[in-house]
LUMDREN-735125 format. One line per field, with one value per residue (C-alpha): residue number from 1; residue in one letter; z, x, y. Coordinates in nm, 2 decimals, padded with zeros to 4 digits. Each point is the difference from the previous one (the first is absolute). Example, Ala and Ser with C-alpha at 12.3 -4.5 7.8 and 13.67 -1.06 7.14 Angstrom:
k <- [1 / 2]
r <- [a / s]
w <- [00.78 / -00.07]
u <- [01.23 / 00.14]
v <- [-00.45 / 00.34]
***
This chain:
k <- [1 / 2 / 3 / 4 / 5 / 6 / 7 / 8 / 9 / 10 / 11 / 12 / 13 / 14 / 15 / 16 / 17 / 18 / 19 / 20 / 21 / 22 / 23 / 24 / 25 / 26 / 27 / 28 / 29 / 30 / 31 / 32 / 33 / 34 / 35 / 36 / 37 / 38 / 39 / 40 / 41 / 42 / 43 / 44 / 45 / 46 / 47 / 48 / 49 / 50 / 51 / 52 / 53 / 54 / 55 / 56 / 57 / 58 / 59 / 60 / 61 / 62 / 63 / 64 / 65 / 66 / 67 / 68 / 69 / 70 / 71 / 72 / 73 / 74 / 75 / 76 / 77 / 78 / 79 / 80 / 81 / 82 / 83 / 84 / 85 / 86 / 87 / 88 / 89 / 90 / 91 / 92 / 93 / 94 / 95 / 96 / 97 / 98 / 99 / 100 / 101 / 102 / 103 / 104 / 105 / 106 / 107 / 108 / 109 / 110 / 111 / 112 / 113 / 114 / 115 / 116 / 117 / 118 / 119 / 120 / 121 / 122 / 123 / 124 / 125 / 126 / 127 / 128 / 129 / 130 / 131 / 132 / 133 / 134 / 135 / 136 / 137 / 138 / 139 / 140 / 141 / 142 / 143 / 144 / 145 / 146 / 147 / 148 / 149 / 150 / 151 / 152 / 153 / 154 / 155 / 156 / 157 / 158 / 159 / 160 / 161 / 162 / 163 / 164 / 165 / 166 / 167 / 168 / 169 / 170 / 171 / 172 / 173 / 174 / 175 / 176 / 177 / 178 / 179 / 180 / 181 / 182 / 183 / 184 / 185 / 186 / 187 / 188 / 189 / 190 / 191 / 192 / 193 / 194 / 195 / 196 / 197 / 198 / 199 / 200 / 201 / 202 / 203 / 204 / 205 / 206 / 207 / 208 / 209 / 210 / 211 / 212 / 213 / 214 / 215 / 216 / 217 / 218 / 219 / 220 / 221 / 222 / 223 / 224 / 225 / 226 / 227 / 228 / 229 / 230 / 231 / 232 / 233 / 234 / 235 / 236 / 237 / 238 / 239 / 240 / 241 / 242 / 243 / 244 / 245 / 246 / 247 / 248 / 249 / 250 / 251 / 252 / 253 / 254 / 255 / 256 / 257 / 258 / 259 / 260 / 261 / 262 / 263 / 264 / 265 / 266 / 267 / 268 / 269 / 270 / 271 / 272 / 273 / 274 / 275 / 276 / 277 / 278 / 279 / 280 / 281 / 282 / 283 / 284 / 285 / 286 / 287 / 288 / 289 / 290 / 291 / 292 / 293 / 294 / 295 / 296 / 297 / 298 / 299 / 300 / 301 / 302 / 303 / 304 / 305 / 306 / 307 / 308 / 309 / 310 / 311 / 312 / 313 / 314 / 315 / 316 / 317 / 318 / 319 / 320 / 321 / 322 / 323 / 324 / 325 / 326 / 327 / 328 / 329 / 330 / 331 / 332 / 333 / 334 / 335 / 336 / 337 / 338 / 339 / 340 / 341 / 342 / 343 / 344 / 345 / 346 / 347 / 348 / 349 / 350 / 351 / 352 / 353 / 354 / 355 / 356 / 357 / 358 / 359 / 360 / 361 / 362 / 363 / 364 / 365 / 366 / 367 / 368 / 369 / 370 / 371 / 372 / 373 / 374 / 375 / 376 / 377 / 378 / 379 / 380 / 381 / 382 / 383 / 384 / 385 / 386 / 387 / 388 / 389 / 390 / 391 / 392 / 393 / 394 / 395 / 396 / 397 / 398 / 399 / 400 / 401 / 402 / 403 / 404 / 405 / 406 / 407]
r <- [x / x / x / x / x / x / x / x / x / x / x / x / x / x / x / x / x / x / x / x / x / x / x / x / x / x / x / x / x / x / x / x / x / x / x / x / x / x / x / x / x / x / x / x / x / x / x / x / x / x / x / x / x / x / x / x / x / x / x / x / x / x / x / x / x / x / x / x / x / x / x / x / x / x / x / x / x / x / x / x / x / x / x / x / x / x / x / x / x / x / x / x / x / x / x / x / x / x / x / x / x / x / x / x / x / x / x / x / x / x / x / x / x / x / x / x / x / x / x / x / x / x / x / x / x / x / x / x / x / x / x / x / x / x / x / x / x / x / x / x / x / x / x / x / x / x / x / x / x / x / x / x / x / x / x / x / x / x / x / x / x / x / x / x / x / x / x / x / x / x / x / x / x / x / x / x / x / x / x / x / x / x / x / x / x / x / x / x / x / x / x / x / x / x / x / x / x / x / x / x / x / x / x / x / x / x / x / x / x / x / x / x / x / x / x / x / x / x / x / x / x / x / x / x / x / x / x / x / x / x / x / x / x / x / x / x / x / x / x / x / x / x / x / x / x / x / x / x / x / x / x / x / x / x / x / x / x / x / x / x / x / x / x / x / x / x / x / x / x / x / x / x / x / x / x / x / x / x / x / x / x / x / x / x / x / x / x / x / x / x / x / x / x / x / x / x / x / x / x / x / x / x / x / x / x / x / x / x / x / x / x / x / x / x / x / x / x / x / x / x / x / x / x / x / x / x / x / x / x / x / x / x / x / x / x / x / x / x / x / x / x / x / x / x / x / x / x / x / x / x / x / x / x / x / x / x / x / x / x / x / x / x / x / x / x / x / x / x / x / x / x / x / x / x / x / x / x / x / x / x / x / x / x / x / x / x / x / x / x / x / x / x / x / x / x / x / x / x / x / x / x / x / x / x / x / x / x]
w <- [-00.01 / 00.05 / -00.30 / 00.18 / 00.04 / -00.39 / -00.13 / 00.31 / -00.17 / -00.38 / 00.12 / 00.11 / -00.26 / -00.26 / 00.19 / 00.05 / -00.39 / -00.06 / 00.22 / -00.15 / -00.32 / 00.13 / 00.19 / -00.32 / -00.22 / 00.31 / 00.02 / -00.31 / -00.06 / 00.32 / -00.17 / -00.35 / 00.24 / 00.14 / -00.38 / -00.13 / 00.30 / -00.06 / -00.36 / -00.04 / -00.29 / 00.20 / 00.27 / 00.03 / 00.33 / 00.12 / 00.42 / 00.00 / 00.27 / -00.33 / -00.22 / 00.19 / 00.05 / -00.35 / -00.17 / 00.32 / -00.13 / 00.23 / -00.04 / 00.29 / 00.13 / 00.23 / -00.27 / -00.25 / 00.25 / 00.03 / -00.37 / -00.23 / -00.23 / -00.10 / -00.05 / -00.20 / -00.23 / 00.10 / -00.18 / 00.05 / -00.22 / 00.22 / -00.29 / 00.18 / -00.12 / 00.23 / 00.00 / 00.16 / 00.11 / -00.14 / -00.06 / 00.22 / -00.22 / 00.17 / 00.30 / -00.20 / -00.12 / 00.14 / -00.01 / -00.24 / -00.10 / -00.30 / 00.03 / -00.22 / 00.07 / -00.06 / 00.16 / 00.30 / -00.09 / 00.32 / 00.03 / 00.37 / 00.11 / 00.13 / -00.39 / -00.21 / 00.16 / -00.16 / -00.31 / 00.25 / -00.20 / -00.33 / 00.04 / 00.23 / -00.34 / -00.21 / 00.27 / 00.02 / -00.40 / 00.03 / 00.28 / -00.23 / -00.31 / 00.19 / 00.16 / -00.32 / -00.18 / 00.19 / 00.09 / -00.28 / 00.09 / 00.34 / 00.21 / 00.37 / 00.18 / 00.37 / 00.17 / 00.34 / 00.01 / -00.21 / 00.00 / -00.11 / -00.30 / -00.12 / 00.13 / -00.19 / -00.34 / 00.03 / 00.09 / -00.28 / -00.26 / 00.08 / 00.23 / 00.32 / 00.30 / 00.21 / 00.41 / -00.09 / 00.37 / 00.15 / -00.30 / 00.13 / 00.37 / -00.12 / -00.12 / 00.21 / 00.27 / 00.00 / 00.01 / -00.16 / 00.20 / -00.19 / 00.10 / 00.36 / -00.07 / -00.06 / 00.26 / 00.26 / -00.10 / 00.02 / 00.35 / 00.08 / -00.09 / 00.21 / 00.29 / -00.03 / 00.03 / 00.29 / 00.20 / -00.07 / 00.16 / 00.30 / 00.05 / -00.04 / 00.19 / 00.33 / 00.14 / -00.13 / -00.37 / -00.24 / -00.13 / -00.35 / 00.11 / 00.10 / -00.35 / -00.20 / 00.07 / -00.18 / -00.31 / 00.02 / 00.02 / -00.28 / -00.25 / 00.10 / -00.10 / -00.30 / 00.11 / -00.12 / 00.17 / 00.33 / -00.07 / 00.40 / 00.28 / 00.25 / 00.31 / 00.31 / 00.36 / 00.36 / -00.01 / -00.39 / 00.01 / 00.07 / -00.24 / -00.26 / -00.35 / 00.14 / -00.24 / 00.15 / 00.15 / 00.12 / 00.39 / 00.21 / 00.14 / 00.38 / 00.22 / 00.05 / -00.22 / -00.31 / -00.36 / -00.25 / -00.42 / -00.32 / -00.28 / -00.32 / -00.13 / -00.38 / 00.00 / -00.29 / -00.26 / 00.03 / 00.31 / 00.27 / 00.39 / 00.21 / 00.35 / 00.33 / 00.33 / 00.35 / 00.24 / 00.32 / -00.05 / 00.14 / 00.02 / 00.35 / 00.17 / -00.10 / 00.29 / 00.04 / -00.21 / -00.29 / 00.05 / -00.01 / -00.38 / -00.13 / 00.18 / -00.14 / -00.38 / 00.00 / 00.08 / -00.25 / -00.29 / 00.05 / 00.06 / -00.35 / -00.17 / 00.22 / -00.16 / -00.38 / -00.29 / -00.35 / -00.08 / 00.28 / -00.11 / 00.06 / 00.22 / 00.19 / 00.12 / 00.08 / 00.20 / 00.21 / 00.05 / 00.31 / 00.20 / 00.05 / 00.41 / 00.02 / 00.13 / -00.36 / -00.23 / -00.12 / -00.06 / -00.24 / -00.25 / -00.36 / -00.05 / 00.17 / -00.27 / -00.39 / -00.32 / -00.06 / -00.30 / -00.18 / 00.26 / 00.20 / -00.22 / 00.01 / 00.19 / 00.32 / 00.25 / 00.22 / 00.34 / 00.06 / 00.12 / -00.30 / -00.25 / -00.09 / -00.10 / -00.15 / -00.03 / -00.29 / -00.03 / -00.21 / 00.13 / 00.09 / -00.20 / 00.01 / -00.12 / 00.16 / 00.18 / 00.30 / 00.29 / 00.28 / 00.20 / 00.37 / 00.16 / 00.39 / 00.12 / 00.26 / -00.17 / 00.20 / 00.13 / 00.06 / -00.25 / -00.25 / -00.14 / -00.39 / -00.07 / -00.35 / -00.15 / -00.36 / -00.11 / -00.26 / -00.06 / -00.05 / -00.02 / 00.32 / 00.19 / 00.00 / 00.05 / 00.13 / -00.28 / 00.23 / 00.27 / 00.22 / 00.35 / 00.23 / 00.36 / 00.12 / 00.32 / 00.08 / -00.02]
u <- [01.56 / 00.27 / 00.23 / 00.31 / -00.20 / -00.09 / 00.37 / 00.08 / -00.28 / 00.12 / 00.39 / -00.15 / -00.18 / 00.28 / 00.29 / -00.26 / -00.02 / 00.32 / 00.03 / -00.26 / 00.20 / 00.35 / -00.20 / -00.20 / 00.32 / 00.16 / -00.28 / -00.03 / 00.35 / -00.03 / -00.25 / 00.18 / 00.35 / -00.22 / -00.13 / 00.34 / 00.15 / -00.27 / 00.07 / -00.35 / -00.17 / -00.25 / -00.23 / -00.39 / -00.11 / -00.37 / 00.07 / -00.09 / 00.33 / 00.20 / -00.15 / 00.03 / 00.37 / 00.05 / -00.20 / -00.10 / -00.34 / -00.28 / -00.33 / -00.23 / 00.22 / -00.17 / -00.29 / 00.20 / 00.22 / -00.32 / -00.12 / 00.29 / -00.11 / 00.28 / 00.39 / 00.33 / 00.31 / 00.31 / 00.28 / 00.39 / 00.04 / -00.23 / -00.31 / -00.30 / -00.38 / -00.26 / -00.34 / -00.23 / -00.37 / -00.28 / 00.04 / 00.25 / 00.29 / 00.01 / 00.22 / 00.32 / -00.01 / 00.30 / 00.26 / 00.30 / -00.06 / 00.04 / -00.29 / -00.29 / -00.32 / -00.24 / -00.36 / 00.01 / -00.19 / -00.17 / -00.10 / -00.03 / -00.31 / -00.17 / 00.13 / -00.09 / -00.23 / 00.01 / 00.19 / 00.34 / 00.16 / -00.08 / 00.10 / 00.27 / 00.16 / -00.05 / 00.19 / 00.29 / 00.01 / 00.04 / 00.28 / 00.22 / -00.06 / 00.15 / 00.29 / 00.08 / -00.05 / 00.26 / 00.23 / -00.02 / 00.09 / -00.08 / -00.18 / 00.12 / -00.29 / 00.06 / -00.34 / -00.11 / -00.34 / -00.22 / -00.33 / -00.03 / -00.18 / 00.34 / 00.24 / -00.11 / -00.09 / 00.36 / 00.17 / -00.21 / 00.13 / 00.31 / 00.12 / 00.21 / -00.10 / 00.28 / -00.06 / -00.04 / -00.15 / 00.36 / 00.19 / -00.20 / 00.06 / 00.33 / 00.00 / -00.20 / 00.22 / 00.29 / -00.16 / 00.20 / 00.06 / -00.32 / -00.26 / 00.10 / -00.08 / -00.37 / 00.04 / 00.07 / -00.28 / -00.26 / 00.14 / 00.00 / -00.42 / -00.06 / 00.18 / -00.29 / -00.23 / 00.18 / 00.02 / -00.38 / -00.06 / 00.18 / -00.16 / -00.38 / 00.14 / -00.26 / -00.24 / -00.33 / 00.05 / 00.01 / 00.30 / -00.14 / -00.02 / 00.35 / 00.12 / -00.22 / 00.27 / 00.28 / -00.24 / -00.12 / 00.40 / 00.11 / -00.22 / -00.01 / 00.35 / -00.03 / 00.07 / -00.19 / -00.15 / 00.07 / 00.11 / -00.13 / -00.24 / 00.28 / -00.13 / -00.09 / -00.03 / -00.01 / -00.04 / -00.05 / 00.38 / 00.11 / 00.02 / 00.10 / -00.18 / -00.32 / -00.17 / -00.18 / -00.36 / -00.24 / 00.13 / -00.05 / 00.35 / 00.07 / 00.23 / 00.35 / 00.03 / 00.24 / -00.07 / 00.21 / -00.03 / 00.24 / -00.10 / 00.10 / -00.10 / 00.07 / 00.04 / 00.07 / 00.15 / -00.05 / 00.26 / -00.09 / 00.03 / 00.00 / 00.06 / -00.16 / -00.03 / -00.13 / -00.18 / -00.21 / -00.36 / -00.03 / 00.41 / -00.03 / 00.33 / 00.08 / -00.03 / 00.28 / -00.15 / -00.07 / 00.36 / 00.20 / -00.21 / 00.13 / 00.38 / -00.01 / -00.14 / 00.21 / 00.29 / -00.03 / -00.08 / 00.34 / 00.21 / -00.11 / 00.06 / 00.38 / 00.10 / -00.15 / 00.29 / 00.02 / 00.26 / -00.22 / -00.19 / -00.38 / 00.15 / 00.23 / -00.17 / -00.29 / 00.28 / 00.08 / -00.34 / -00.14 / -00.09 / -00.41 / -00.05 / -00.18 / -00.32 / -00.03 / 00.12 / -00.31 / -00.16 / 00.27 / -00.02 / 00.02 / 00.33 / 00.31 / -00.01 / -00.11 / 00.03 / -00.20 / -00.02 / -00.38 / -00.16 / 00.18 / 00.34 / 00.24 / 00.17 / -00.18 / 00.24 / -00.11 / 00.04 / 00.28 / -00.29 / -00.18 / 00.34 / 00.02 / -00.41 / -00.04 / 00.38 / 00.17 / 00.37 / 00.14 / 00.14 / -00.07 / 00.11 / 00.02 / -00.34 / -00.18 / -00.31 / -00.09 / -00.24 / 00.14 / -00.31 / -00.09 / -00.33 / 00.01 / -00.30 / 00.00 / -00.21 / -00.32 / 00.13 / -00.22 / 00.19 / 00.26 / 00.20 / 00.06 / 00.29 / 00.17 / 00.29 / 00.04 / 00.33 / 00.25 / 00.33 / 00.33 / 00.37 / 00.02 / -00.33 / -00.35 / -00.17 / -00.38 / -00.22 / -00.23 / 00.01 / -00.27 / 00.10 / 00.01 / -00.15 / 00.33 / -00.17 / -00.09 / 00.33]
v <- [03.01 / 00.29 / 00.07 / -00.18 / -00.31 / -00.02 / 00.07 / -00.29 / -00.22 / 00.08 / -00.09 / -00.33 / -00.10 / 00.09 / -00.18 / -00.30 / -00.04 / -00.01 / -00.24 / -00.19 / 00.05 / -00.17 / -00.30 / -00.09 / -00.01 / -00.21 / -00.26 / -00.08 / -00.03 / -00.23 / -00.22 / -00.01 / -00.12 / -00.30 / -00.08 / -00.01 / -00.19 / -00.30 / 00.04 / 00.08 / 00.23 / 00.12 / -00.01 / -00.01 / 00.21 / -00.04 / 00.06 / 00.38 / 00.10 / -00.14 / 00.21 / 00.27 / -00.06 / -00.04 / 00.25 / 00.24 / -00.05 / -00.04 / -00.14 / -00.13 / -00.18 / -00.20 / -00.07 / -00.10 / -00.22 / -00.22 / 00.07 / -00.02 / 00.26 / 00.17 / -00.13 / 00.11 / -00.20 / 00.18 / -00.10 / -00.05 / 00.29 / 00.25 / -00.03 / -00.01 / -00.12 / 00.11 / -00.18 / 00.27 / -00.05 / 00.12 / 00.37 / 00.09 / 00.05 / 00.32 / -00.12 / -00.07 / 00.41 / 00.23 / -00.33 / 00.05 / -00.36 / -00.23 / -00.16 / -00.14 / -00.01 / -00.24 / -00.15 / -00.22 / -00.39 / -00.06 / -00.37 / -00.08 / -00.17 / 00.37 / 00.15 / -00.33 / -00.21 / -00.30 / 00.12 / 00.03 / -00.26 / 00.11 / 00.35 / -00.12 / -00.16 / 00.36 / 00.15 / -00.29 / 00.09 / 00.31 / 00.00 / -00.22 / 00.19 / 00.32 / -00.24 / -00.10 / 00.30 / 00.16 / -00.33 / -00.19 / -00.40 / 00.07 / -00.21 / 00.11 / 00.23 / 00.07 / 00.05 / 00.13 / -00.07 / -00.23 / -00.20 / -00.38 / 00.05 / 00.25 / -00.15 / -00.35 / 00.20 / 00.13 / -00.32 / -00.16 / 00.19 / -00.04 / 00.27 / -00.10 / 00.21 / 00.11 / 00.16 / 00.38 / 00.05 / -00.11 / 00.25 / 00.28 / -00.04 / 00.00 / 00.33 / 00.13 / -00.07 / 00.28 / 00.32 / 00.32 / 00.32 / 00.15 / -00.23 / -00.05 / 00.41 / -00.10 / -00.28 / 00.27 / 00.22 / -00.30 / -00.04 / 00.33 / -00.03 / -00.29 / 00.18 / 00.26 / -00.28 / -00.15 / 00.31 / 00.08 / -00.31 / 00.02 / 00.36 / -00.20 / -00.25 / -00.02 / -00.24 / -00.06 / 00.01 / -00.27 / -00.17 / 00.07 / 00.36 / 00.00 / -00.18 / 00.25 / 00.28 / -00.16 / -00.06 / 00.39 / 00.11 / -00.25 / 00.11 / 00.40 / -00.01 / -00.19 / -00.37 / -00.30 / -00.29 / -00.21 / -00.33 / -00.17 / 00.12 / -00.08 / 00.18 / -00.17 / 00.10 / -00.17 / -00.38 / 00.01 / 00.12 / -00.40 / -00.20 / 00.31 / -00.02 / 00.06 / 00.34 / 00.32 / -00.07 / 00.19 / -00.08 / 00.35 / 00.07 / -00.01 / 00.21 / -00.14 / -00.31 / -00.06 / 00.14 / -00.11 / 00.00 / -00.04 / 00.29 / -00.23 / 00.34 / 00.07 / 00.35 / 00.24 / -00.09 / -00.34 / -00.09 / -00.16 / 00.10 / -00.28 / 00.12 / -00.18 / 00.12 / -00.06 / 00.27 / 00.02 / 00.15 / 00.29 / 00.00 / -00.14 / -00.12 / -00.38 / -00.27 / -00.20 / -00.26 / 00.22 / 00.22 / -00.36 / -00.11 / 00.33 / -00.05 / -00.32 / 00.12 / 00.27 / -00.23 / -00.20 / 00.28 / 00.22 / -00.33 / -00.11 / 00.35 / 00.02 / -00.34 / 00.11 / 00.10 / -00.05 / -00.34 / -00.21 / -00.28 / -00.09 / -00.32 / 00.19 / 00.28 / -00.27 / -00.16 / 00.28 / 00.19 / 00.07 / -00.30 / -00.02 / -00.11 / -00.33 / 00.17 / 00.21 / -00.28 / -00.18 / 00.36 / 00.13 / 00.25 / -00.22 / 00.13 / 00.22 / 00.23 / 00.06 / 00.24 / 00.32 / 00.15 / 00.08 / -00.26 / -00.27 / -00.17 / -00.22 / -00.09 / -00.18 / -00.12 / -00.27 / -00.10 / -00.20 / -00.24 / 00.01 / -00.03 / -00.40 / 00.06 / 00.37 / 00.18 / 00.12 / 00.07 / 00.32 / 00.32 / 00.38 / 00.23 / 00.41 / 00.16 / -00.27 / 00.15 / -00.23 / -00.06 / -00.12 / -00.19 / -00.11 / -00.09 / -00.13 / -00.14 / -00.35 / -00.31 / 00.03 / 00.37 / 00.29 / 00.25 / 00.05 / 00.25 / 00.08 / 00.18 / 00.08 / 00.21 / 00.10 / 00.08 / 00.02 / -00.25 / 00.25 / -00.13 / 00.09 / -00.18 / 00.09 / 00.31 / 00.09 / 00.16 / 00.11 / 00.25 / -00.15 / -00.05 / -00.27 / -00.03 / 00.07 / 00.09 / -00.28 / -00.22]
***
């Protein structure tokens, strides 16, 4: 590496932790403002993009989302206790933290066996001795997460269980000038993987091959995991949802894929797009899908600003065509912060069954959604835009293009 390129890489890294520094003093502070809202003490996290948000602590994450193993008490006044797993204390070093540490009680079925609900009491004792210990006559506990066996030894001892999943969406909603900072630079990884892809984009290779580049770009510059396998090509295009296979590409038909790529840092990139292999020229069938995706994409991000409702701007959004209807995407657009948020908007269609009402607000970070595809059609085309809510509208986080070409 030439000496420029090391001073370049050591100016990096040294602006990225003190960005780290301002976004972990801005979360927290985010969580402690939903705790004091809710009149709430504290709040027990087990989800692992929680703790993460809380703490910036990290610990196989997608492990430990299936075997709680780990979890943290923060508390209205910042205080934090940190249950760790075994041995690995060692992830919460370099934080500037009040924190205390103590030994996770695993007592899940895989941890416990048949002893789950014994052990699943010791923990429930131990929870409200440190609620009580620091919130004396307390009995409030937000949680976000939490098996049967806790959640009854908790309730049975008295404690009264608020929704700590719907307080951290909350705060995890308005992102601060800082972490749309690392927002950008997880984008700017998953751009390398999309345009790695489009250059090994030919026919004859696997979809899986294909979908491998995004993994190999994530994690070469220091991203995570992959939430989806959302890649599909040629008839597996229509209906969308349908994860990469080992189908052998042909020359001229549709490729499209959604990242839901948690990049570094923990932030997620969720970007989709739509190509030819091979970059043929569309047919007309294929060029009026992306018109029509397209369409509907930057008429929903024209109509976005902070003040508007959930209702209203479900209200006004681009009108799906008959043909596309019953193949909608599950909603018009949705939060994106460490993984998919709140809000989900849904289709005006969909409202009396699955909508919400609130309102956008500045530092909201958004997708903005549209997949085309005929019931019983032959294709379909995915198309998503990440951007970020300003006084003033919304503006794309990502600099990947369009087929503008092809309009």
């Amino acid at each position: 590496m030439a000496e420029c390129e090391v001073i370049d890489a050591l100016v990096d890294s040294t602006r990225t932790n003190h960005t780290l520094h301002d976004v972990r003093a801005y979360r927290l502070a985010r969580v402690q403002e939903q705790l004091r809202k809710a009149n709430c003490p504290a709040i027990l996290l087990y989800d692992p993009v929680n703790i993460r948000y809380a703490t910036d602590t990290s610990n196989m994450q997608i492990w430990t989302g299936r075997n709680p193993s780990r979890y943290v008490m923060v508390f209205a006044d910042g205080r934090v206790i940190g249950w760790e797993f075994h041995s690995c204390e060692h992830v919460w070093k370099g934080l500037s933290l009040n924190v205390e540490l103590r030994h996770a009680i695993g007592w899940t079925f895989f941890n416990a066996g048949h002893d789950a609900e014994r052990r699943a009491k010791v923990w429930s004792a131990e929870i409200i001795d440190v609620l009580r210990t620091h919130a004396p006559n307390e009995s409030r506990l937000a949680v976000d997460r939490l098996d049967p066996f806790g959640a009854a030894c908790l309730v049975e001892s008295g404690v009264t269980l608020l929704d700590g999943q719907a307080m951290m969406e909350l705060a995890r909603s308005i992102k601060s000038l800082d972490e749309q900072v690392l927002m950008r630079e997880s984008i700017r990884a998953c751009e390398k993987g999309i345009e790695r892809m489009h250059h090994e984009l030919r026919p004859g290779i696997t979809e899986q091959d294909l979908w491998a580049h995004l993994h190999y770009e994530n994690i070469r510059h220091g991203g995570e995991w992959i939430e989806t396998r959302l890649l599909s090509s040629g008839d597996r295009t229509n209906p969308w949802m349908q994860e990469c296979s080992a189908r052998v590409l042909q020359h001229g038909e549709l490729l499209a894929f959604d990242t839901d790529m948690v990049g570094p840092n923990g932030y997620c990139a969720d970007i989709s797009r739509t190509w030819t292999v091979g970059h043929t020229r569309p047919s007309d069938e294929q060029r009026k899908l992306y018109e029509t995706a397209y369409s509907q994409v930057h008429f929903n991000m024209s109509l976005l600003r902070a003040g508007m409702t959930f209702r209203e701007f479900s209200e006004k959004a681009w009108k799906i065509p008959d043909a596309y209807l019953k193949n909608r995407y599950s909603c018009i657009a949705h939060g994106i912060g460490m993984v998919d948020e709140y809000p989900s908007i849904a289709h005006q269609v969909d409202w009396d069954g699955g909508g919400y009402d609130g309102q956008f607000e500045a530092g909201m970070t958004l997708c903005v959604e549209s997949y085309i595809g005929a019931d019983g059609g032959s294709e379909g085309v995915k198309l998503e835009q990440q951007v970020v809510l300003t006084e003033h509208g919304c503006e794309p986080l990502t600099s990947c293009g369009f087929e503008t070409g092809w309009l």
